[in-house]
C-alpha atoms as one frame of an Amber mdcrd trajectory, in Angstrom:
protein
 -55.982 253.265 -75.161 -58.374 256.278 -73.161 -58.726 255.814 -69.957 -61.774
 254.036 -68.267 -62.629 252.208 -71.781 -62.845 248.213 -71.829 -60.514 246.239
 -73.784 -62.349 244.538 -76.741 -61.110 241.360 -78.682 -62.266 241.426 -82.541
 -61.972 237.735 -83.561 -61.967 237.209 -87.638 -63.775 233.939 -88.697 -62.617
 232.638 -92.128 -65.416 231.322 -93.902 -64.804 227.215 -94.483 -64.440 226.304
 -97.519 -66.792 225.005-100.537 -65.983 222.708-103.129 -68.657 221.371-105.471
 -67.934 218.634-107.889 -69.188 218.951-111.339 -71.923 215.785-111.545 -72.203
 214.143-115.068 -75.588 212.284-115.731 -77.464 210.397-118.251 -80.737 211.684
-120.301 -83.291 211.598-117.366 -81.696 210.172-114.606 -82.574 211.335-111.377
 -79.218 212.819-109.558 -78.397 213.262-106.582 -76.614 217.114-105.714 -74.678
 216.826-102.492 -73.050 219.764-100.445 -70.093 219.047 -98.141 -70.590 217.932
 -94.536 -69.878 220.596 -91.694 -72.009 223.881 -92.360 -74.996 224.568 -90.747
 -77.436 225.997 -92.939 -77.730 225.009 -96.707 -79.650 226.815 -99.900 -79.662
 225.504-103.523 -80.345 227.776-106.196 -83.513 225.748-107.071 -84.922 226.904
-103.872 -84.276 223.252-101.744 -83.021 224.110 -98.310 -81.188 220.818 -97.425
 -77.219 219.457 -98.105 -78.434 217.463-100.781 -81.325 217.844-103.477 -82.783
 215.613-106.402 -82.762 216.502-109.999 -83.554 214.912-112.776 -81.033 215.339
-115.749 -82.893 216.573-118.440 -80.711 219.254-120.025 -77.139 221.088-119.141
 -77.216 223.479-115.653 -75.828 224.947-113.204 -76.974 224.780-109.905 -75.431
 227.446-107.068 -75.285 226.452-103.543 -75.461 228.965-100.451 -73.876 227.747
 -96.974 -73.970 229.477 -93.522 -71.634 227.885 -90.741 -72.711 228.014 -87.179
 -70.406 231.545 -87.160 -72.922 233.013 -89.310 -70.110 233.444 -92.101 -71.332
 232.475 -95.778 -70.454 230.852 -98.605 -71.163 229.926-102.029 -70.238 227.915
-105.279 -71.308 226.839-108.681 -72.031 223.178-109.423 -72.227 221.814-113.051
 -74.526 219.053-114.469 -73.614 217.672-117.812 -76.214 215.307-119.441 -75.328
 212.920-121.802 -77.997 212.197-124.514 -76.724 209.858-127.256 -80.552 209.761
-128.967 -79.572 210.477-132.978 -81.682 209.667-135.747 -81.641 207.445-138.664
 -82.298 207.525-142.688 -82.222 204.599-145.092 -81.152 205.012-148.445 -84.593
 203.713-149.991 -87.590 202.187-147.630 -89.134 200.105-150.567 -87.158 197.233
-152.174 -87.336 193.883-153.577 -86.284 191.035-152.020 -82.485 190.786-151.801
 -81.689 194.436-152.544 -79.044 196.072-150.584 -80.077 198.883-147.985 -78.014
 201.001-146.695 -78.862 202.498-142.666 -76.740 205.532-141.673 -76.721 207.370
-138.760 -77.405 211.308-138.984 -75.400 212.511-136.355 -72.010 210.167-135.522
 -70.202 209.860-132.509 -67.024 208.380-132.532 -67.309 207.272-129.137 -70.681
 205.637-129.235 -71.537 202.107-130.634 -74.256 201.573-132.223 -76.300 198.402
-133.266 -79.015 197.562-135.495 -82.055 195.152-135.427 -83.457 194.736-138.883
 -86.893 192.897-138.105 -86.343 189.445-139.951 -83.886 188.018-137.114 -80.697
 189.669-138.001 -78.920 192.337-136.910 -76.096 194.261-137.172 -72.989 196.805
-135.845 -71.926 200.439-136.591 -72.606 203.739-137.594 -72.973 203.000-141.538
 -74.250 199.568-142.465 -75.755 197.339-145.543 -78.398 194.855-144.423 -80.309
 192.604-147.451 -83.796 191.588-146.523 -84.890 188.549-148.737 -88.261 188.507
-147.792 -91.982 190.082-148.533 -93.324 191.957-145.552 -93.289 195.313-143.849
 -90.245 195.394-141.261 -89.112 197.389-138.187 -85.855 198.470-137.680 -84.488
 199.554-134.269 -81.150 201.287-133.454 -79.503 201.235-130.304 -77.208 203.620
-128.839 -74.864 203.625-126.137 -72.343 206.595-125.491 -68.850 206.539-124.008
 -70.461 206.885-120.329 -72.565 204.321-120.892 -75.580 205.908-121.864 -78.462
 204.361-123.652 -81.114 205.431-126.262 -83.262 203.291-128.329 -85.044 204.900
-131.552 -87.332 202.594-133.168 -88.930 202.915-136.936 -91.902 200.975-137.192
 -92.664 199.305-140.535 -89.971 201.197-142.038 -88.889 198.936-144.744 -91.417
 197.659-147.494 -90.075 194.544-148.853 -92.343 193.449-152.314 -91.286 192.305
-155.513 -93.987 195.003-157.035 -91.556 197.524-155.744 -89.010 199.508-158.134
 -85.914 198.132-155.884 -82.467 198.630-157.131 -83.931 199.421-160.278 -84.203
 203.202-159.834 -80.638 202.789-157.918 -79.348 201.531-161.551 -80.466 204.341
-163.639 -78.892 206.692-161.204 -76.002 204.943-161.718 -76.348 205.568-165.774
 -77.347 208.914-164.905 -73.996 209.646-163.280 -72.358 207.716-165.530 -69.660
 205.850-162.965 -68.557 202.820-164.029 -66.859 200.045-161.952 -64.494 197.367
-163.510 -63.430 195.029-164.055 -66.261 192.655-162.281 -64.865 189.836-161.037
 -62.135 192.077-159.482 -58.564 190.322-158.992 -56.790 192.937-156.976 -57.177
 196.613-158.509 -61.266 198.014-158.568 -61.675 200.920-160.647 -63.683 203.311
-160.255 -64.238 205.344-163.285 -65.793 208.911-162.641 -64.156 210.510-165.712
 -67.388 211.011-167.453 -69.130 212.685-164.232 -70.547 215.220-165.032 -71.041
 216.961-161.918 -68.949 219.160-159.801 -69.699 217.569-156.301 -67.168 214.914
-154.761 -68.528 211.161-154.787 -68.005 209.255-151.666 -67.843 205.661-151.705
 -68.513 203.209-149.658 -67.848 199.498-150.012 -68.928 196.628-147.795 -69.149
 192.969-147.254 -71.715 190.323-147.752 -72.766 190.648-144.045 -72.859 194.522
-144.509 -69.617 195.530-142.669 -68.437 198.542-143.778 -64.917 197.999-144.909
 -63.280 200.719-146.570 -64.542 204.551-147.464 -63.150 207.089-149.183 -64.003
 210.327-151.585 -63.028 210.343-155.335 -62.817 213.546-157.474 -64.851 214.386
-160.442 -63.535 213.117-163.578 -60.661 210.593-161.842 -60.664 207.259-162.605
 -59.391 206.007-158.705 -57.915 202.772-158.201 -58.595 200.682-155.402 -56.869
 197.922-154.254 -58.730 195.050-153.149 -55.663 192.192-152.722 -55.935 192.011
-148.854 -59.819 191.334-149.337 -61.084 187.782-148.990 -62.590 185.881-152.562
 -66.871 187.006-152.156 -69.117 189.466-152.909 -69.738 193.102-152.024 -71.273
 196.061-152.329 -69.986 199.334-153.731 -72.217 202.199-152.799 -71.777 204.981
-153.954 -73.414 208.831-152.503 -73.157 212.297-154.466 -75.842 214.812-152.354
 -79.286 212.687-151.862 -78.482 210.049-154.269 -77.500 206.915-153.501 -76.307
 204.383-155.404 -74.903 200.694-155.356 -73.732 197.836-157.307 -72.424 194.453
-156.151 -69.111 193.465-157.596 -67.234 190.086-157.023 -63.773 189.545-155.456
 -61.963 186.574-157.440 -57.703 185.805-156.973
């Protein structure tokens, strides 16, 4: 050290630390983005100049946060909000039908985690993603779907007077001639164990997928069969009753109700 100079002391301050938790949300709620306790000035990337700042979760962002401590030293840190949105839509495989014809409601985009219900308009309603619902009644119905996700998460989407029930309509009718026109045939009707379902005169190269359900419109088995095959399905655990064999190749839909005997 020269001679005649002051001793100095250079003390280092290590910034503190900053650790942001990621923040989940629902479609729209307002959340609440909170910065650690113990720095003295704060800065959020949306311009709020507090420890803690309101958003409302209408999409995926991320949010940076500046700090300053009462040293002066600085800090920042990224902070990730996730909003959950289960809204999907819904299609129905025809919206005019005569009383007691089968309708099938599924939903566009699935989640496996999500539930979903069903209110049908006439009083009933009903659970999952793929249903059959029978409306036995004249009138013009609304049919709601409800949605919650795995976080709890809500979303309602409601068609108003979305089915058309009237005896003038062409109902199952036009579902029939499909049927001829794809030339599947089911038997034997009443089933005792083994349903067959006879494709080997389809005459088209895309798969078939069927779907069969019960008289309350529980899904309870589906599956794909192959052009041409004639695929067995075994029906022996099934309770005696009816149900409904539905059957989807592209935008056509078609169904036919078959009978489970022992």
């Amino acid at each position: 050290m020269a001679e005649g100079l002051p001793s100095m002391t250079l003390t280092v301050t290590t910034p503190m630390p900053l650790n942001l938790e990621n923040v989940n949300a629902c479609i729209n709620d307002v959340v609440t983005l909170e910065g650690p306790l113990g720095f003295d000035y704060y800065k959020w990337s949306n311009g709020e100049e507090s420890r803690t700042t309101d958003e409302i979760a209408d999409q995926d962002k991320k949010y940076t946060l500046e700090v300053r401590d009462i040293n002066g030293c600085t800090n920042k840190a990224d902070l990730e909000l996730t909003v959950d949105n289960p809204y999907t839509d819904f299609t129905a495989s025809q919206t005019g039908i005569r009383p007691a014809d089968p309708v099938q409601f599924v939903v566009n985009s699935i989640n496996e985690t999500s539930t979903y219900k069903w209110i049908f308009g006439d009083n009933t309603d009903g659970t999952g993603s793929n249903v059959i619902h029978y409306y036995y009644n004249e009138g013009m119905y609304d049919v709601t779907l409800e949605i919650e996700s795995v976080n709890h998460c809500t979303a309602t989407n409601i068609k108003e007077n979305y089915i058309n029930v009237s005896e003038n309509n062409p109902g199952v009718s036009v579902n029939e001639s499909k049927l001829q026109i794809l030339d599947i045939k089911l038997y034997p009707v009443p089933v005792k164990s083994i349903l067959q379902i006879d494709a080997s005169s389809y005459n088209q190269s895309n798969e078939i997928d069927v779907s069969i359900y019960n008289s309350s419109g529980q899904l309870m088995s589906s599956f794909m069969i192959s052009p041409k095959d004639i695929y067995e399905f075994s029906m022996s655990d099934y309770p005696n009753g009816s149900y409904v064999v539905m059957m989807r190749v592209n935008d056509i839909i078609s169904s036919q109700k078959i009978v489970k005997l022992d």
